[in-house]
C-alpha positions as CSV (number, residue, x, y, z in Angstrom):
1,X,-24.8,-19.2,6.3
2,X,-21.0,-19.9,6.5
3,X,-18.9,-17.2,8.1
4,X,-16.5,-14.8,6.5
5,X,-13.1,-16.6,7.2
6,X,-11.2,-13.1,9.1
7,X,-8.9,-11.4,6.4
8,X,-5.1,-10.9,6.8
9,X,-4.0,-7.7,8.1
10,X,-0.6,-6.6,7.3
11,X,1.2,-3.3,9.0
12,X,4.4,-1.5,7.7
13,X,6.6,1.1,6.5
14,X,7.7,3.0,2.7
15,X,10.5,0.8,1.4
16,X,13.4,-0.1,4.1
17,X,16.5,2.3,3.7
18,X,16.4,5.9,5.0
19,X,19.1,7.3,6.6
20,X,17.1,8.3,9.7
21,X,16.2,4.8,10.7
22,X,19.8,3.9,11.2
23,X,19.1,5.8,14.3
24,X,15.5,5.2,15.2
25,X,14.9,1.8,14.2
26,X,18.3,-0.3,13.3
27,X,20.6,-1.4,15.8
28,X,24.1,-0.5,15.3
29,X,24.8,-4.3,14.4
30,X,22.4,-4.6,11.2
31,X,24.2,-3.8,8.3
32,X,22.6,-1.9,5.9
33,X,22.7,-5.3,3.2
34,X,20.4,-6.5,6.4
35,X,17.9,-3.9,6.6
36,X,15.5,-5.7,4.8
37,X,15.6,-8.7,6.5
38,X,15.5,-6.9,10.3
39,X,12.3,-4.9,9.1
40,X,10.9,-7.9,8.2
41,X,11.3,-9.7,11.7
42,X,9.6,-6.8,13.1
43,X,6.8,-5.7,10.5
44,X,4.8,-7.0,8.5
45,X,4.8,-5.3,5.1
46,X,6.3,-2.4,3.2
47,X,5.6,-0.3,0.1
48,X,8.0,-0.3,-2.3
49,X,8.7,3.1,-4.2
50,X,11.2,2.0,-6.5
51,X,8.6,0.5,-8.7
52,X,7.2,3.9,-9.3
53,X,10.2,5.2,-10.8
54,X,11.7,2.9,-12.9
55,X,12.0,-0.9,-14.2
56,X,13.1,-3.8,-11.4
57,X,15.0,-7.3,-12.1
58,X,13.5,-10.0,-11.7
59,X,16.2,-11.1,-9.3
60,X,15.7,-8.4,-7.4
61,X,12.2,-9.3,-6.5
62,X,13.2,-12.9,-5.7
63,X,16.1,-11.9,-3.1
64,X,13.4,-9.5,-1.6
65,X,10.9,-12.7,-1.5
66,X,13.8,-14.7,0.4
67,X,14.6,-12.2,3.0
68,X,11.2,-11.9,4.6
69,X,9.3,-14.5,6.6
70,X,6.0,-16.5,5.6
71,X,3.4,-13.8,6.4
72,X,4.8,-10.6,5.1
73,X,3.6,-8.7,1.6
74,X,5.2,-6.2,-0.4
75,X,3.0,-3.4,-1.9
76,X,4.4,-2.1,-4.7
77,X,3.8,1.4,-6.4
78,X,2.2,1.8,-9.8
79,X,4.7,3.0,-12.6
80,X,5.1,7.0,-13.2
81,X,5.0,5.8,-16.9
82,X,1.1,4.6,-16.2
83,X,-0.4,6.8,-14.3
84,X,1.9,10.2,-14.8
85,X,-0.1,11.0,-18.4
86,X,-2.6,13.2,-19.6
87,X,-5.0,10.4,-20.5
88,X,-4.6,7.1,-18.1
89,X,-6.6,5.1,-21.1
90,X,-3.5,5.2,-23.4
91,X,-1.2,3.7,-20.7
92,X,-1.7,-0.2,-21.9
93,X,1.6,-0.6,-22.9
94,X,3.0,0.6,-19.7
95,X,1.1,-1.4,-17.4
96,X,2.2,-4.4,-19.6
97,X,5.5,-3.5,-19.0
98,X,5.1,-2.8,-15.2
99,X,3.3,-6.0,-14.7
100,X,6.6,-8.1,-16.8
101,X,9.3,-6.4,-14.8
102,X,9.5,-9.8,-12.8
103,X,7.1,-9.4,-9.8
104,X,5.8,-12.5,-10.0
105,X,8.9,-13.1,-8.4
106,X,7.5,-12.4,-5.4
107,X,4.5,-15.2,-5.5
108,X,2.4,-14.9,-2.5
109,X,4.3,-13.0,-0.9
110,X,3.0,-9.9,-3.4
111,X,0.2,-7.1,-2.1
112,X,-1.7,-5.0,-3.8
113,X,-0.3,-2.4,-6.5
114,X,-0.9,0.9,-5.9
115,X,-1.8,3.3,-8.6
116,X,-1.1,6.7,-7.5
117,X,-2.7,9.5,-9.4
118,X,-1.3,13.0,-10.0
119,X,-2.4,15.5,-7.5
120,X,-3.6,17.8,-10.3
121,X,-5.6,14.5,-11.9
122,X,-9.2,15.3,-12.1
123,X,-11.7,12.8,-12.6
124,X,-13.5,12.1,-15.8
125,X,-15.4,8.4,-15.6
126,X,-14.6,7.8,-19.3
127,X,-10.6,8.0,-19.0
128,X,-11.2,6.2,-15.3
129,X,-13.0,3.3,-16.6
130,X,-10.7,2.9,-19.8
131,X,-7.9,2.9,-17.0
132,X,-9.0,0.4,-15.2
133,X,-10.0,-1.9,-17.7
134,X,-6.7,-2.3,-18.5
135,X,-5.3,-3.8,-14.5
136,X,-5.0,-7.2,-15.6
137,X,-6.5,-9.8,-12.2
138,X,-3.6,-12.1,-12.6
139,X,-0.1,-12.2,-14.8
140,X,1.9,-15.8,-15.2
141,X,-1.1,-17.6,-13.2
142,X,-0.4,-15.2,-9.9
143,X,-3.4,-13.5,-9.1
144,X,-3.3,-9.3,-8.7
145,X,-4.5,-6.9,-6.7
146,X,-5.2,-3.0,-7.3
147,X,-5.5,-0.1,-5.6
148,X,-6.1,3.5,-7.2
149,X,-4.8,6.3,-5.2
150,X,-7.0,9.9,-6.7
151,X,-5.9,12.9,-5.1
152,X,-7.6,15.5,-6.4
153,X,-11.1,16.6,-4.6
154,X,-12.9,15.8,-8.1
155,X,-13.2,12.3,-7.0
156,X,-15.7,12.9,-4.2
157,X,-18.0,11.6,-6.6
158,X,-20.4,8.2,-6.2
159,X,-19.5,7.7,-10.2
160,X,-15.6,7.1,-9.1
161,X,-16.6,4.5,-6.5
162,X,-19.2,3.0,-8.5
163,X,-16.6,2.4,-11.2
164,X,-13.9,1.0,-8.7
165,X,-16.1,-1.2,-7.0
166,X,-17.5,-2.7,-10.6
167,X,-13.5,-3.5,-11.0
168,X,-12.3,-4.7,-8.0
169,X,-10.2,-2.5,-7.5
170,X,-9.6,-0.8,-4.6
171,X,-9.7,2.9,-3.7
172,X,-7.0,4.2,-1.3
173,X,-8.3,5.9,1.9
174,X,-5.2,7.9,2.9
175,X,-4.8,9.8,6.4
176,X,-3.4,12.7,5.0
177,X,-3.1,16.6,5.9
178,X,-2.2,17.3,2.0
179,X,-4.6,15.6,0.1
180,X,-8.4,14.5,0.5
181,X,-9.5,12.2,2.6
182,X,-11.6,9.4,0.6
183,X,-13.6,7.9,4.0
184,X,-15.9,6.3,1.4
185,X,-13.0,4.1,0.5
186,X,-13.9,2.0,3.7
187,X,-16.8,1.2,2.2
188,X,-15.9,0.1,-1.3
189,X,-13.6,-2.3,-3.0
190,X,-12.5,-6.2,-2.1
191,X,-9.7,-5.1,0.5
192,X,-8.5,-2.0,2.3
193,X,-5.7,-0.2,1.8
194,X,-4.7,2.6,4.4
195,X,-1.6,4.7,4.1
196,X,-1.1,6.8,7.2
197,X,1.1,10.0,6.7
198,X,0.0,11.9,9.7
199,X,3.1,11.1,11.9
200,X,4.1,13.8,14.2
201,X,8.1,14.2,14.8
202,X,7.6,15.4,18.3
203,X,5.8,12.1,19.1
204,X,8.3,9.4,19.8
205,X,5.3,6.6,17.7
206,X,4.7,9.2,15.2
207,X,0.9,8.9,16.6
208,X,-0.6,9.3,19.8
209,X,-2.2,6.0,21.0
210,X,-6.0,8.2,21.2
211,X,-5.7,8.0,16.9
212,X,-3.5,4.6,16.3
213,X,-6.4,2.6,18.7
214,X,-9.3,3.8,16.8
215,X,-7.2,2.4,13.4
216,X,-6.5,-0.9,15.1
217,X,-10.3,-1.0,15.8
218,X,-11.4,0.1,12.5
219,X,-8.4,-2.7,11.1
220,X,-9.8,-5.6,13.3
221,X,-13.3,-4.8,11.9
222,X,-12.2,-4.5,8.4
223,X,-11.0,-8.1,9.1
224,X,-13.9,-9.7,10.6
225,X,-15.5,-8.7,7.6
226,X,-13.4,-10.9,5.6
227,X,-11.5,-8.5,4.4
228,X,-7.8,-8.2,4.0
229,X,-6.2,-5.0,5.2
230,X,-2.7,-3.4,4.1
231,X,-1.9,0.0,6.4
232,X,1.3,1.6,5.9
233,X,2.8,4.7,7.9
234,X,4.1,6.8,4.9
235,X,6.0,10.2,4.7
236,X,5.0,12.9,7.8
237,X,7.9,12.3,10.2
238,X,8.8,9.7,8.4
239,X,11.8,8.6,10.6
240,X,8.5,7.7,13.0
241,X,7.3,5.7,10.8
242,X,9.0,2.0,12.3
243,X,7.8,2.9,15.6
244,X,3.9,3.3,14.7
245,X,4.0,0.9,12.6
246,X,5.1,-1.2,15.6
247,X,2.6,0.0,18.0
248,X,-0.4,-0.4,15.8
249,X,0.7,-4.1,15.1
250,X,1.1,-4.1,19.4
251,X,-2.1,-3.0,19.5
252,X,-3.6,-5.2,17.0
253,X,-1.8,-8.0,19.0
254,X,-3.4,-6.5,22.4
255,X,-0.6,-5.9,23.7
């Protein structure tokens, strides 16, 4: 039996411009026009919020593609319009416009879409299934990934993975004071995706080494497995979040 080629793991940060990192991650010689392209020299992904508000151009998403090196993936947020709604079943339309906006753009250079759910969303399989029966796997030829993001305890259920793993899509395992804590998402779906939003100010990396090394474990033996890993340091301290985001991916180098 042939072995699991390792999967890609990619490490970064929410989006690229808060004021904060002008003074914890930029140098006082990258202009803010160059954010973007620093961040990509020194991570290796980034979420983009943007998406979650409101409607992108298409060449917006090809400038973003030409400022980062081969290697590095944008995840993009799900639009409000899709998953903001009292029944996620209805939002067809808007996931057809999301997926139009342009971000095949980006090519290969695109990572998974995350589809963040209201906190107050509870789950009922029904609407779920009808939601994700509408992520389309590919748009123009380019291949798509998805990840749901519940956060509402009501999704502690086997039904919710069940129905998530049938679609292939992925179920968010967020490190998170606020909102559960899916651990079963480790087990479940094609890829992981991890966003981290534990970051302590007081901590110069955000995270003590004793909880980023058992994530670089638990990263490198997601990989093994064959499968690809996207882990991004999101809100807490979030002008931390460059820094742990570099020593995880120092850690994952074994450095």
């Amino acid at each position: 039996m042939t072995a699991k080629a390792p999967g890609e793991i990619h490490v970064g940060i929410g989006g690229w411009s808060y004021d904060p990192w002008r003074e914890t991650f930029y140098p006082k010689g990258v202009s803010r026009a160059r954010e973007l392209e620093y961040l990509g020299q020194h991570l290796t992904g980034t979420e983009i919020n943007a998406t979650f508000y409101g409607r992108q151009k298409p060449a917006s998403f090809a400038k973003w593609r030409d400022t980062v090196p081969d290697g590095f993936r944008f995840a993009l947020k799900g639009s409000r319009y899709c998953t903001n709604r009292k029944n996620l079943g209805e939002a067809g339309e808007s996931v057809t416009n999301f997926v139009e906006q342009g971000l095949v753009e980006l090519g290969d250079k695109l990572g998974p879409i995350n589809w963040q759910l209201a906190a107050t969303k509870q789950f009922d399989p029904d609407e779920i299934a009808a939601f994700l029966a509408l992520l389309p796997d590919k748009h123009e030829g380019l291949p798509l990934r998805h990840a749901i993001e519940p956060r509402h305890e009501s999704f502690r259920d086997p039904a919710f993975l069940d129905l998530a793993r049938k679609a292939g899509v992925a179920v968010i395992l967020a490190d998170s004071p606020k909102y559960p804590v899916f651990e079963e998402a480790a087990e479940a779906g094609p890829f992981l995706y991890v966003r981290l939003q534990n970051a302590r100010s007081e901590i110069e990396q955000g995270y003590p080494d004793a909880e980023l090394s058992p994530w670089a474990a638990r990263a490198q033996d997601w990989s093994k497995a064959g499968r690809d890993v996207f882990m991004f340091f999101i809100n807490g301290a979030k002008e931390r979040a460059p820094a742990a985001a570099m020593a995880l991916i120092g850690k994952l180098q074994g450095a």
